[in-house]
C-alpha positions in Angstrom: -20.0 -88.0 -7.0 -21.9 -87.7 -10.0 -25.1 -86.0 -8.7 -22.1 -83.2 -6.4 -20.5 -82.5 -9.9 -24.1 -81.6 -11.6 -25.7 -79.7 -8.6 -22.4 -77.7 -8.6 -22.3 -76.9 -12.4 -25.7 -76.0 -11.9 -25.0 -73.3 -8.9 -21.8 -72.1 -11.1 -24.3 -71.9 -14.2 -27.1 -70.2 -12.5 -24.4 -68.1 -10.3 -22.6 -66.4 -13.1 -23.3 -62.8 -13.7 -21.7 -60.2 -16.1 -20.2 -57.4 -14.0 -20.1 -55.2 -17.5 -24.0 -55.6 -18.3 -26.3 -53.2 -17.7 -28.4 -53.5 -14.6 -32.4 -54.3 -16.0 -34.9 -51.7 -15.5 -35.5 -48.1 -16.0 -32.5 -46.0 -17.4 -31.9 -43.0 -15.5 -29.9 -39.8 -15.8 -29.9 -39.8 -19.3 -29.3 -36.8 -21.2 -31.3 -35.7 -24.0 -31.0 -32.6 -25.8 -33.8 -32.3 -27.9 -35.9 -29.6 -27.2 -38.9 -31.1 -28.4 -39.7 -29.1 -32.1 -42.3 -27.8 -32.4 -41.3 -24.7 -33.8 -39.1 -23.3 -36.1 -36.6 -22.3 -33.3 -36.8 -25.1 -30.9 -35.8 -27.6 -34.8 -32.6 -24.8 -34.9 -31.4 -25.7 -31.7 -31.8 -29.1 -32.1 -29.7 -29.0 -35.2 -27.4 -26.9 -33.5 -27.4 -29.5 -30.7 -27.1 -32.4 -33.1 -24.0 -30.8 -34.8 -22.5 -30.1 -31.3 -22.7 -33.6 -29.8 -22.0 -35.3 -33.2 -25.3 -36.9 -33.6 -25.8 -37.9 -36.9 -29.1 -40.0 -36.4 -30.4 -37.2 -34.0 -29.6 -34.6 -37.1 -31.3 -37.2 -39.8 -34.6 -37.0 -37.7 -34.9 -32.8 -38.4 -34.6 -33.0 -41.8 -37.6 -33.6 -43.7 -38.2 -36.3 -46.8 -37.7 -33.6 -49.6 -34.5 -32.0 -48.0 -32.3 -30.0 -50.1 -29.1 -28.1 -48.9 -28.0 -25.2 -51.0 -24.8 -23.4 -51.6 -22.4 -21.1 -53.8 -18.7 -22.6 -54.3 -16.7 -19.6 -54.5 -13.7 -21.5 -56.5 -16.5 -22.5 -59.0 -18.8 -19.9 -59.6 -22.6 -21.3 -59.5 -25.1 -21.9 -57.0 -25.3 -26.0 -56.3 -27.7 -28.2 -54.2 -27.7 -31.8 -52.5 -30.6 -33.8 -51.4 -30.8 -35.5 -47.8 -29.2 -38.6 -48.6 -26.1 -37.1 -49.8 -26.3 -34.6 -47.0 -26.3 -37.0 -43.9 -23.6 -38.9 -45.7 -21.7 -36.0 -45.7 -22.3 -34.2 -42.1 -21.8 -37.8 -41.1 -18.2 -37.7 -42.7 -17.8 -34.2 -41.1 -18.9 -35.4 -37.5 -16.2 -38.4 -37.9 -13.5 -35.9 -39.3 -13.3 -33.9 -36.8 -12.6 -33.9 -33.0 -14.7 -30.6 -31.5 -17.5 -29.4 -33.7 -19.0 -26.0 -31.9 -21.8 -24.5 -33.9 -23.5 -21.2 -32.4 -26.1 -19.2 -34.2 -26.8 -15.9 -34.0 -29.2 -15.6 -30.7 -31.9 -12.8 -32.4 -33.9 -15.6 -34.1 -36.5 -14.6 -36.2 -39.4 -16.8 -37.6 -41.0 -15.5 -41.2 -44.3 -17.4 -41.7 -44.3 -18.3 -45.5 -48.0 -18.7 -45.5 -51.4 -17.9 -44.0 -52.7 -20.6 -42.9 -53.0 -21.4 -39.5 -51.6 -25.0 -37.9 -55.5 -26.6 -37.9 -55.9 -26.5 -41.4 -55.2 -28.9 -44.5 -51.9 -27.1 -46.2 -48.6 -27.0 -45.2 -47.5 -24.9 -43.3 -43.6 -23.1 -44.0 -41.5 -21.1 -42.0 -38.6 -19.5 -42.4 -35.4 -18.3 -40.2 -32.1 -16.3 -41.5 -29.7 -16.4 -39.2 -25.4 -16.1 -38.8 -23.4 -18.6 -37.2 -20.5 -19.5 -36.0 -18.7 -22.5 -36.8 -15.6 -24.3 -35.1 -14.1 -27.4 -36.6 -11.6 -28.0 -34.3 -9.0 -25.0 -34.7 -10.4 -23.4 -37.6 -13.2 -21.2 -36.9 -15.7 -20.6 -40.4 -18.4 -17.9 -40.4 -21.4 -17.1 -42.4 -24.5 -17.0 -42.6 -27.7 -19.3 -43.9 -31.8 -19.3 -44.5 -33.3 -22.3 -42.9 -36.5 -23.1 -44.6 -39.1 -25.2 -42.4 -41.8 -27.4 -43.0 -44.7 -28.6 -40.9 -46.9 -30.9 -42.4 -50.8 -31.3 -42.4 -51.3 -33.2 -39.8 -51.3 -31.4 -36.6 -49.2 -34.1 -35.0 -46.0 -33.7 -37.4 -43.7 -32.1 -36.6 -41.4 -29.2 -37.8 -38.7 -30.1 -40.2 -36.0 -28.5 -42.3 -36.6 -28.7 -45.5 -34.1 -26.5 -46.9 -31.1 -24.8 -46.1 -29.0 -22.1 -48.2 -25.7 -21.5 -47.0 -24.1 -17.6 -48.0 -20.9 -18.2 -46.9 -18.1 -18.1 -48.9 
């Protein structure tokens, strides 16, 4: 009796399985919006796509170290300016606020090279793109327009990042 109780235990044991787990292996069909920046543009439509789907970690990775977000409050007259820590903590409470966030930018993007130097050699290299948007939080629909400065690092294996961003609206 004793050796029928442990062999079943040890077919129930060895038999149970977790219908909700994921099966192991490869995950397929997976979408990914990134576009892969490695320009100026491709790092806009990423942040476009990283406001769109809510994606606050996916936004974090576009912004680089020394991030600083710019704008005018038209209630209290001055220009002010955030770093990125305060920034993702705010988009992040903007993502969760809302139900539908639909952000479009103007589609005749235009890159402005800040400098001369060309993507092999030792300085920075900065980019810049002005550009109007479209902006639907839910029902309300704000528009306006903002100068996205970019920065791509030394090292040819770095990638593009925004490294500031001025907002004009009002």
């Amino acid at each position: 009796m004793k050796i029928i109780f442990i062999l079943l235990l040890s077919i129930s044991l060895f038999a149970c399985s977790n219908p909700f787990a994921p099966e192991e292996g490869i995950v397929t069909n997976q979408t990914d919006n990134r576009t892969g920046p490695y320009t100026p543009i491709s790092v806009l439509r990423d942040f476009q796509s990283a406001y769109n789907s809510k994606d606050s970690l996916f936004y974090s990775e576009l912004l680089d170290e020394d991030f600083k977000f710019i704008y005018n409050d038209p209630e209290n007259p001055g220009t002010f300016a955030w770093g990125r820590e305060i920034d993702l903590r705010t988009t992040g409470r903007l993502f969760r606020a809302f139900g539908t966030i639909d952000l479009t930018f103007n589609d005749n993007l235009t890159v402005t090279y800040l400098d001369s130097s060309e993507f092999g050699e030792t300085s920075d290299s900065t980019a810049s793109v002005v550009t109007s948007f479209n902006l639907k939080l839910d029902s309300e629909l704000l528009q306006g327009t903002s100068d996205f400065t970019f920065r791509k690092k030394n090292s040819s294996n770095e990638r593009w990042k925004i490294i500031q961003w001025i907002d004009y609206s009002n």
